[in-house]
N, C-alpha and C positions, 0 to 999 in steps of 0.2 A: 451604351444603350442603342439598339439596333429597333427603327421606327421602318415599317414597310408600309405602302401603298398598295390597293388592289383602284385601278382605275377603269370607271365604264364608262361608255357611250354619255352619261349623264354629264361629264366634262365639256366634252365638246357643244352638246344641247346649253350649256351654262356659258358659254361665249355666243350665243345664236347663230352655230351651224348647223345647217337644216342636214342633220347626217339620222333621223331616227330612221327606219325600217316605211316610215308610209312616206316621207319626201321621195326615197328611194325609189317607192313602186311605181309613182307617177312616172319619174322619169324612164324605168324598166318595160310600164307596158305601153309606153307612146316609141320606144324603137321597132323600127320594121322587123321581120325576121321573114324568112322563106322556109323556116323549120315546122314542120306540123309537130314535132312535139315541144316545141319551145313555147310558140304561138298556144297551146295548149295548156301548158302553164300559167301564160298572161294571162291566158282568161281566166283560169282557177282564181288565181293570184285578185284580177280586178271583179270577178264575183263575189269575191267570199272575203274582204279582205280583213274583216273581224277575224279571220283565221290563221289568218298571217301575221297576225301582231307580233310572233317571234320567230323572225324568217328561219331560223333553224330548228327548232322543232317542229315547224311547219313541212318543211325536206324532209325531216325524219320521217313525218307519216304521208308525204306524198309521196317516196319509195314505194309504197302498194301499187304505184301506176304503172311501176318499171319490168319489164321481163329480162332483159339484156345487158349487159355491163357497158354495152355501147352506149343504148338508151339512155340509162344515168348519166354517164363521163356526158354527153350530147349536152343536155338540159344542167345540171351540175356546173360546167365549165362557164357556159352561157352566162347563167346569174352570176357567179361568181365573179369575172370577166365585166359585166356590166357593173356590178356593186362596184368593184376596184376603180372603175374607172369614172363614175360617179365623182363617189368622194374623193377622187386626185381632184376633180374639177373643182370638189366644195374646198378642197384647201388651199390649191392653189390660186382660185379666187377673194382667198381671205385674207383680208391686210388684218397681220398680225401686230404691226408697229404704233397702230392704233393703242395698244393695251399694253400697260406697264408688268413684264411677267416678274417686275422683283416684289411686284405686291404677294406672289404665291409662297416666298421662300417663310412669310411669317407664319402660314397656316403647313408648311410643309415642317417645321421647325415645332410649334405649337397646337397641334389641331383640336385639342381639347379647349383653346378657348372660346369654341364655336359653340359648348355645348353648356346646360346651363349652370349654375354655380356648384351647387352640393356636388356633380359631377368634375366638376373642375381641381373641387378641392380635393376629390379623393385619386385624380391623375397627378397631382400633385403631388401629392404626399405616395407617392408609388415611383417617382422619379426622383424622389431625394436618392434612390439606392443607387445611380448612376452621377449622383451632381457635381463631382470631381473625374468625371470620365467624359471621354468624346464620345457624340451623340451623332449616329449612321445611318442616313438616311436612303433607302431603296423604294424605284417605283415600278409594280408591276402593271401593266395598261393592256385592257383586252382591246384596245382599239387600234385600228388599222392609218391611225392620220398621225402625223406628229406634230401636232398641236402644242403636245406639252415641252419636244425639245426647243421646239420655234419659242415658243415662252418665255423658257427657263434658259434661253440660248446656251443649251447643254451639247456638248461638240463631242461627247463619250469619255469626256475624261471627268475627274471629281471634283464639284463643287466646294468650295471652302464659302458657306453662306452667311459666315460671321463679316465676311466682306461686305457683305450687300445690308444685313437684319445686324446691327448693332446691340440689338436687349436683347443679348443672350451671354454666359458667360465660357458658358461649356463651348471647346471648339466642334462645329458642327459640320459636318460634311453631305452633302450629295451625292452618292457613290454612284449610282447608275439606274439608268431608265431601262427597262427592256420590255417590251413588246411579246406576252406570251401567245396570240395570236399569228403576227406577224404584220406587215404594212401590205398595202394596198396595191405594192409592186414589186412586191418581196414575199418569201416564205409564206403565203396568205392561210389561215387554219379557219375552216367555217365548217361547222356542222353540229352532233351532237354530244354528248358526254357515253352513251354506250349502248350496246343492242338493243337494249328496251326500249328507247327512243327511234328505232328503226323499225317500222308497219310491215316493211315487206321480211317476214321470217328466212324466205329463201335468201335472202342476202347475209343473212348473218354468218355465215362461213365462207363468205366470197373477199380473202384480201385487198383485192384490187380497189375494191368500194370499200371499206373498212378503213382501208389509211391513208383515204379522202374524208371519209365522213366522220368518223369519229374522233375529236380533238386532240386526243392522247394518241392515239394510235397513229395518228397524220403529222407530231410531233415527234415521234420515235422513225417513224419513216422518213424526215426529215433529216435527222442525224443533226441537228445541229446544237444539243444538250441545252438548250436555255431551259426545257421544260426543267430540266435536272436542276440546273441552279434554283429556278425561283421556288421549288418544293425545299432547299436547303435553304433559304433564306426566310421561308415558312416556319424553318424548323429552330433557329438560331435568332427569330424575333419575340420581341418581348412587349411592342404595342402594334398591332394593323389596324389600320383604318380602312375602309371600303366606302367608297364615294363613287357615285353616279352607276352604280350598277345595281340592275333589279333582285340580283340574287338568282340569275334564272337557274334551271334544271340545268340545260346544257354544258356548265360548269361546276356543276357538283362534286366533281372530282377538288379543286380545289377548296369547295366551303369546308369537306367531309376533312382535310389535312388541317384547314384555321379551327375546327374544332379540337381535333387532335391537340394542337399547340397552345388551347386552351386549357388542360389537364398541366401545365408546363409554367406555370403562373404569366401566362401572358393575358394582357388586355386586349381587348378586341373593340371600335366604333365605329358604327354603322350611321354614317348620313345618309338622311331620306326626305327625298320630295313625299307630300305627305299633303292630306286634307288642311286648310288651315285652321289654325290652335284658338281658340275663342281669347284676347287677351285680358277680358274678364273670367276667363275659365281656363289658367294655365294648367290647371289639374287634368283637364282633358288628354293631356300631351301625354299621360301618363299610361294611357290608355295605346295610345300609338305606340309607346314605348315597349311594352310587352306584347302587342299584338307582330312589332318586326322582329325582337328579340326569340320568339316562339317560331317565327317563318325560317327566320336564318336555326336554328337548334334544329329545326326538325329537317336541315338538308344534310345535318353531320350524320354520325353515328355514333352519336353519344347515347350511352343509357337513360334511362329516367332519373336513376341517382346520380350519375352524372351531369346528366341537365342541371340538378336542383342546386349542383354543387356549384355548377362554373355559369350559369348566368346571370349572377353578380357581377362577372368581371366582366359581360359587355355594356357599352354604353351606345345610347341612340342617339343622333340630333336629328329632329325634326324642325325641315325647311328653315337650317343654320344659313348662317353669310359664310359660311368654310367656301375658300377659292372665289370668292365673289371679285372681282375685278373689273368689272364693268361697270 
Protein backbone atom coordinates (compact mmCIF):
# COMPACT_ATOMS: atom_id res chain seq x y z
CA UNK A 1 0.00 0.00 0.00
CA UNK A 2 1.53 3.23 -1.15
CA UNK A 3 0.00 6.31 1.50
CA UNK A 4 1.34 9.87 0.20
CA UNK A 5 1.27 13.25 1.86
CA UNK A 6 0.61 16.53 0.25
CA UNK A 7 1.94 19.08 3.25
CA UNK A 8 1.17 22.97 3.60
CA UNK A 9 2.07 25.79 5.53
CA UNK A 10 -0.74 24.69 8.07
CA UNK A 11 2.15 22.20 9.51
CA UNK A 12 4.18 24.48 10.46
CA UNK A 13 1.34 27.05 11.90
CA UNK A 14 0.39 23.58 14.06
CA UNK A 15 3.87 23.88 16.01
CA UNK A 16 3.40 27.78 16.34
CA UNK A 17 5.79 29.13 13.83
CA UNK A 18 4.79 32.42 12.87
CA UNK A 19 5.55 31.42 9.06
CA UNK A 20 1.84 32.66 7.48
CA UNK A 21 2.14 35.26 4.59
CA UNK A 22 0.98 38.35 7.29
CA UNK A 23 3.92 37.58 10.12
CA UNK A 24 5.99 37.73 6.90
CA UNK A 25 4.80 41.23 5.86
CA UNK A 26 5.60 42.80 9.03
CA UNK A 27 8.78 41.84 8.89
CA UNK A 28 9.06 42.60 4.85
CA UNK A 29 7.89 46.30 5.03
CA UNK A 30 9.75 47.40 8.38
CA UNK A 31 13.38 46.59 6.07
CA UNK A 32 14.75 49.70 4.42
CA UNK A 33 15.28 49.60 0.80
CA UNK A 34 16.66 52.47 -1.61
CA UNK A 35 14.54 50.81 -4.40
CA UNK A 36 11.54 52.98 -5.66
CA UNK A 37 10.14 50.08 -7.07
CA UNK A 38 10.48 47.77 -4.16
CA UNK A 39 9.52 50.58 -1.51
CA UNK A 40 6.43 50.67 -3.94
CA UNK A 41 5.43 47.30 -3.35
CA UNK A 42 5.70 47.66 0.51
CA UNK A 43 3.50 50.12 0.42
CA UNK A 44 0.84 48.21 -1.99
CA UNK A 45 1.66 45.32 0.20
CA UNK A 46 0.98 47.40 3.77
CA UNK A 47 -2.12 49.30 2.16
CA UNK A 48 -4.04 46.80 0.89
CA UNK A 49 -2.93 43.90 2.91
CA UNK A 50 -6.58 42.03 2.81
CA UNK A 51 -5.05 41.55 -0.74
CA UNK A 52 -2.32 39.93 -0.15
CA UNK A 53 -3.70 37.18 1.87
CA UNK A 54 -1.84 34.85 -0.82
CA UNK A 55 1.40 36.48 -1.62
CA UNK A 56 1.32 34.51 -4.89
CA UNK A 57 -1.51 35.24 -6.46
CA UNK A 58 -1.19 38.56 -5.16
CA UNK A 59 2.39 38.71 -7.74
CA UNK A 60 0.42 37.36 -10.37
CA UNK A 61 -1.89 40.42 -10.52
CA UNK A 62 0.76 42.87 -9.44
CA UNK A 63 2.56 42.05 -12.89
CA UNK A 64 0.28 44.87 -14.32
CA UNK A 65 2.75 47.14 -12.57
CA UNK A 66 5.69 45.88 -14.44
CA UNK A 67 6.92 47.01 -18.21
CA UNK A 68 10.56 45.54 -18.16
CA UNK A 69 11.80 42.06 -17.39
CA UNK A 70 14.25 44.06 -15.18
CA UNK A 71 11.53 45.61 -13.26
CA UNK A 72 10.12 42.14 -12.32
CA UNK A 73 13.58 40.05 -11.68
CA UNK A 74 14.16 43.78 -9.33
CA UNK A 75 10.89 43.47 -7.11
CA UNK A 76 10.61 39.39 -7.71
CA UNK A 77 14.00 38.67 -6.24
CA UNK A 78 13.62 41.31 -3.48
CA UNK A 79 10.50 39.47 -1.70
CA UNK A 80 11.57 36.40 -2.64
CA UNK A 81 15.11 36.99 -1.03
CA UNK A 82 13.51 38.55 2.02
CA UNK A 83 10.82 35.57 2.53
CA UNK A 84 13.76 33.01 2.40
CA UNK A 85 15.53 34.61 4.77
CA UNK A 86 12.62 35.29 7.11
CA UNK A 87 11.84 31.92 7.72
CA UNK A 88 15.70 30.58 7.99
CA UNK A 89 15.35 33.01 10.94
CA UNK A 90 11.85 31.37 12.13
CA UNK A 91 13.48 27.94 12.01
CA UNK A 92 16.57 28.35 12.99
CA UNK A 93 15.19 30.11 16.01
CA UNK A 94 12.98 26.99 16.80
CA UNK A 95 14.06 24.50 19.26
CA UNK A 96 12.75 21.60 17.80
CA UNK A 97 13.92 19.10 20.76
CA UNK A 98 11.26 20.51 22.71
CA UNK A 99 8.71 18.17 20.63
CA UNK A 100 8.77 14.45 20.55
CA UNK A 101 8.50 13.93 16.46
CA UNK A 102 8.00 10.02 17.08
CA UNK A 103 4.48 11.21 18.21
CA UNK A 104 3.92 11.80 14.01
CA UNK A 105 4.95 8.31 12.88
CA UNK A 106 1.26 7.22 14.35
CA UNK A 107 -0.71 9.57 12.32
CA UNK A 108 1.82 9.14 9.30
CA UNK A 109 1.09 5.28 9.67
CA UNK A 110 -2.83 5.73 10.48
CA UNK A 111 -4.21 9.01 9.44
CA UNK A 112 -7.71 7.85 9.32
CA UNK A 113 -7.85 7.67 12.85
CA UNK A 114 -8.28 11.48 13.06
CA UNK A 115 -11.36 11.22 11.42
CA UNK A 116 -14.65 10.12 12.73
CA UNK A 117 -15.87 6.62 13.15
CA UNK A 118 -18.29 5.52 10.09
CA UNK A 119 -15.18 7.02 8.19
CA UNK A 120 -12.78 5.02 9.86
CA UNK A 121 -14.44 1.92 9.44
CA UNK A 122 -14.81 2.26 5.86
CA UNK A 123 -10.67 3.12 5.59
CA UNK A 124 -10.51 0.12 7.15
CA UNK A 125 -12.02 -2.21 5.41
CA UNK A 126 -10.30 -0.54 2.17
CA UNK A 127 -6.94 -1.64 3.69
CA UNK A 128 -7.60 -5.12 4.31
CA UNK A 129 -6.57 -5.43 0.48
CA UNK A 130 -2.91 -4.62 1.34
CA UNK A 131 -2.83 -6.24 5.13
CA UNK A 132 -0.12 -8.89 4.39
CA UNK A 133 1.96 -6.35 2.35
CA UNK A 134 4.35 -3.38 3.40
CA UNK A 135 2.93 -0.21 3.70
CA UNK A 136 5.04 3.02 1.76
CA UNK A 137 4.84 5.88 3.17
CA UNK A 138 5.74 9.38 0.90
CA UNK A 139 5.85 13.05 1.87
CA UNK A 140 5.25 15.83 -0.42
CA UNK A 141 5.64 19.42 1.38
CA UNK A 142 5.05 22.78 -0.35
CA UNK A 143 7.03 24.30 2.23
CA UNK A 144 10.18 25.82 2.22
CA UNK A 145 11.40 24.99 6.18
CA UNK A 146 12.40 21.54 7.18
CA UNK A 147 10.38 21.24 10.01
CA UNK A 148 9.21 17.89 9.31
CA UNK A 149 12.87 16.30 8.59
CA UNK A 150 14.04 17.99 12.07
CA UNK A 151 10.87 16.03 13.52
CA UNK A 152 10.98 13.05 11.92
CA UNK A 153 15.02 13.07 12.16
CA UNK A 154 14.84 11.76 8.61
CA UNK A 155 18.67 12.03 7.16
CA UNK A 156 17.08 10.93 3.28
CA UNK A 157 17.36 7.49 3.84
CA UNK A 158 14.08 5.08 4.73
CA UNK A 159 12.47 4.99 7.76
CA UNK A 160 11.55 1.43 9.12
CA UNK A 161 8.52 3.07 11.73
CA UNK A 162 7.74 -0.32 13.03
CA UNK A 163 10.88 0.62 15.08
CA UNK A 164 9.56 3.61 16.62
CA UNK A 165 5.03 2.80 16.45
CA UNK A 166 4.88 -0.87 17.68
CA UNK A 167 0.59 -1.39 16.85
CA UNK A 168 1.21 -2.11 13.61
CA UNK A 169 1.88 -5.37 12.05
CA UNK A 170 2.46 -4.62 8.40
CA UNK A 171 6.25 -3.63 7.97
CA UNK A 172 6.02 0.08 7.35
CA UNK A 173 8.35 2.42 5.79
CA UNK A 174 9.19 6.09 5.30
CA UNK A 175 10.47 6.25 2.01
CA UNK A 176 11.10 9.97 1.44
CA UNK A 177 10.33 13.56 2.10
CA UNK A 178 10.80 15.83 -0.72
CA UNK A 179 10.21 19.36 -0.98
CA UNK A 180 7.98 20.17 -4.33
CA UNK A 181 8.78 23.86 -3.82
CA UNK A 182 12.00 23.80 -2.65
CA UNK A 183 13.64 25.24 0.73
CA UNK A 184 14.40 28.49 1.57
CA UNK A 185 18.13 28.36 0.56
CA UNK A 186 17.80 25.93 -2.19
CA UNK A 187 15.83 25.52 -5.50
CA UNK A 188 13.07 28.14 -4.06
CA UNK A 189 9.71 27.88 -6.59
CA UNK A 190 7.02 30.82 -5.62
CA UNK A 191 4.67 32.14 -7.77
CA UNK A 192 1.63 30.97 -9.79
CA UNK A 193 0.01 27.80 -11.30
CA UNK A 194 -0.28 29.46 -15.11
CA UNK A 195 -0.97 32.49 -17.40
CA UNK A 196 -4.24 33.25 -16.24
CA UNK A 197 -2.84 34.04 -12.97
CA UNK A 198 -0.64 36.52 -14.60
CA UNK A 199 -2.46 40.53 -14.95
CA UNK A 200 0.07 41.60 -17.09
CA UNK A 201 -0.87 39.74 -20.75
CA UNK A 202 2.36 41.09 -22.19
CA UNK A 203 4.24 38.74 -20.08
CA UNK A 204 2.75 35.81 -21.18
CA UNK A 205 5.29 35.01 -23.86
CA UNK A 206 8.25 36.49 -22.10
CA UNK A 207 10.41 33.03 -20.91
CA UNK A 208 12.55 34.60 -18.71
CA UNK A 209 9.49 35.56 -16.32
CA UNK A 210 7.70 32.48 -16.93
CA UNK A 211 10.31 30.06 -15.45
CA UNK A 212 10.31 32.35 -12.48
CA UNK A 213 6.82 32.65 -12.12
CA UNK A 214 5.14 29.96 -12.94
CA UNK A 215 5.67 26.78 -10.61
CA UNK A 216 5.79 24.15 -13.20
CA UNK A 217 7.60 25.99 -15.65
CA UNK A 218 10.45 27.24 -12.77
CA UNK A 219 10.38 23.34 -11.91
CA UNK A 220 11.34 22.15 -15.61
CA UNK A 221 13.68 25.09 -15.76
CA UNK A 222 15.24 23.85 -12.69
CA UNK A 223 16.06 20.42 -14.27
CA UNK A 224 15.99 18.79 -11.23
CA UNK A 225 12.92 16.07 -11.97
CA UNK A 226 11.54 15.94 -8.44
CA UNK A 227 8.42 17.57 -9.99
CA UNK A 228 8.57 14.31 -12.12
CA UNK A 229 8.65 12.01 -9.24
CA UNK A 230 6.00 13.36 -7.07
CA UNK A 231 3.40 13.33 -10.17
CA UNK A 232 4.50 9.51 -10.29
CA UNK A 233 4.08 8.89 -6.99
CA UNK A 234 0.52 10.76 -7.48
CA UNK A 235 0.02 8.28 -9.89
CA UNK A 236 1.11 4.77 -8.15
CA UNK A 237 -0.83 6.03 -4.63
CA UNK A 238 -3.73 4.52 -3.33
CA UNK A 239 -4.49 6.85 -0.23
CA UNK A 240 -3.29 10.91 -0.08
CA UNK A 241 -3.96 12.95 2.67
CA UNK A 242 -3.63 16.86 2.32
CA UNK A 243 -3.06 18.43 5.59
CA UNK A 244 -2.47 22.15 6.23
CA UNK A 245 -2.83 23.38 2.81
CA UNK A 246 -5.76 25.81 1.71
CA UNK A 247 -6.17 24.19 -1.62
CA UNK A 248 -5.12 27.32 -3.26
CA UNK A 249 -5.21 28.10 -7.06
CA UNK A 250 -1.56 28.47 -7.45
CA UNK A 251 -1.21 24.70 -7.26
CA UNK A 252 -3.87 23.41 -9.15
CA UNK A 253 -1.82 21.65 -11.24
CA UNK A 254 -1.39 19.24 -8.61
CA UNK A 255 -5.34 18.95 -7.06
CA UNK A 256 -6.28 18.51 -11.15
CA UNK A 257 -3.58 14.97 -11.17
CA UNK A 258 -5.22 13.90 -7.13
CA UNK A 259 -8.38 14.03 -8.91
CA UNK A 260 -7.24 12.19 -11.82
CA UNK A 261 -5.83 9.25 -9.37
CA UNK A 262 -9.14 9.45 -8.11
CA UNK A 263 -10.92 7.65 -11.28
CA UNK A 264 -7.95 4.93 -10.03
CA UNK A 265 -9.68 3.69 -6.85
CA UNK A 266 -7.57 5.70 -4.66
CA UNK A 267 -8.85 7.48 -1.37
CA UNK A 268 -8.34 10.85 -0.92
CA UNK A 269 -8.44 13.14 3.09
CA UNK A 270 -8.56 16.36 3.30
CA UNK A 271 -7.80 17.94 6.95
CA UNK A 272 -9.29 21.22 7.62
CA UNK A 273 -9.14 24.01 10.17
CA UNK A 274 -12.58 24.81 10.00
CA UNK A 275 -15.50 26.84 11.98
CA UNK A 276 -15.95 24.94 15.17
CA UNK A 277 -18.45 21.91 15.23
CA UNK A 278 -21.39 22.71 17.77
CA UNK A 279 -20.72 19.25 19.95
CA UNK A 280 -24.34 19.07 20.55
CA UNK A 281 -24.79 19.43 16.70
CA UNK A 282 -22.14 16.95 15.42
CA UNK A 283 -24.34 16.86 12.25
CA UNK A 284 -23.34 20.28 11.59
CA UNK A 285 -19.70 18.85 10.52
CA UNK A 286 -21.56 17.41 7.78
CA UNK A 287 -22.14 20.48 6.24
CA UNK A 288 -18.37 21.39 6.24
CA UNK A 289 -17.79 18.12 4.98
CA UNK A 290 -19.46 18.68 1.45
CA UNK A 291 -18.93 22.17 1.42
CA UNK A 292 -14.56 21.36 1.21
CA UNK A 293 -15.26 18.10 -0.52
CA UNK A 294 -17.08 20.46 -3.60
CA UNK A 295 -14.09 23.24 -3.10
CA UNK A 296 -11.41 20.55 -3.60
CA UNK A 297 -13.78 18.75 -6.88
CA UNK A 298 -14.18 21.84 -8.55
CA UNK A 299 -10.13 22.45 -8.71
CA UNK A 300 -9.88 19.02 -10.76
CA UNK A 301 -11.19 18.28 -13.93
CA UNK A 302 -13.36 15.97 -13.22
CA UNK A 303 -16.92 15.82 -15.07
CA UNK A 304 -20.07 16.16 -13.32
CA UNK A 305 -20.55 12.45 -13.68
CA UNK A 306 -17.42 12.03 -12.52
CA UNK A 307 -17.79 13.99 -9.60
CA UNK A 308 -20.84 12.08 -8.63
CA UNK A 309 -18.83 9.01 -9.06
CA UNK A 310 -15.64 9.42 -6.99
CA UNK A 311 -16.61 11.89 -4.13
CA UNK A 312 -17.47 9.10 -1.96
CA UNK A 313 -14.00 8.25 -1.95
CA UNK A 314 -12.82 11.55 -0.25
CA UNK A 315 -12.97 11.93 3.22
CA UNK A 316 -12.93 15.30 5.36
CA UNK A 317 -11.69 15.83 9.09
CA UNK A 318 -12.65 18.88 10.52
CA UNK A 319 -10.19 20.55 13.18
CA UNK A 320 -8.91 16.55 13.74
CA UNK A 321 -5.88 16.16 16.45
CA UNK A 322 -4.06 14.49 13.10
CA UNK A 323 -0.19 15.70 13.92
CA UNK A 324 -1.08 17.20 17.08
CA UNK A 325 2.19 17.13 19.07
CA UNK A 326 2.11 19.78 21.11
Amino acid sequence: MNILFFIGNGFDLNLNMATRYSDFYKYYVSVKTSSKLIQKLKDEIDGNIENWSDLELALGRYTANFSKTQEFNEVFDDIEDKLAEYLENIETSYDFSKIDGKKLFKYLIYPETSLPQADRNILSEFRQKWMNQQWNIYLITFNYTRSLEKLLNYNGQPLKLNDHYKHVNNPVFLHKIEHIHGYYDERMVMGVNDVSQIANSALHTNLDILETLIKSECNQAQKHTIDNWCKNQIANSHLICIFGSSIGDTDNLWWELIGEQLKRNCRLIIFEKGEPIPPRRPQKGKIAERKKKRYFLDKTKLSPKEIEMYEKNIFVGINTNMFAVL
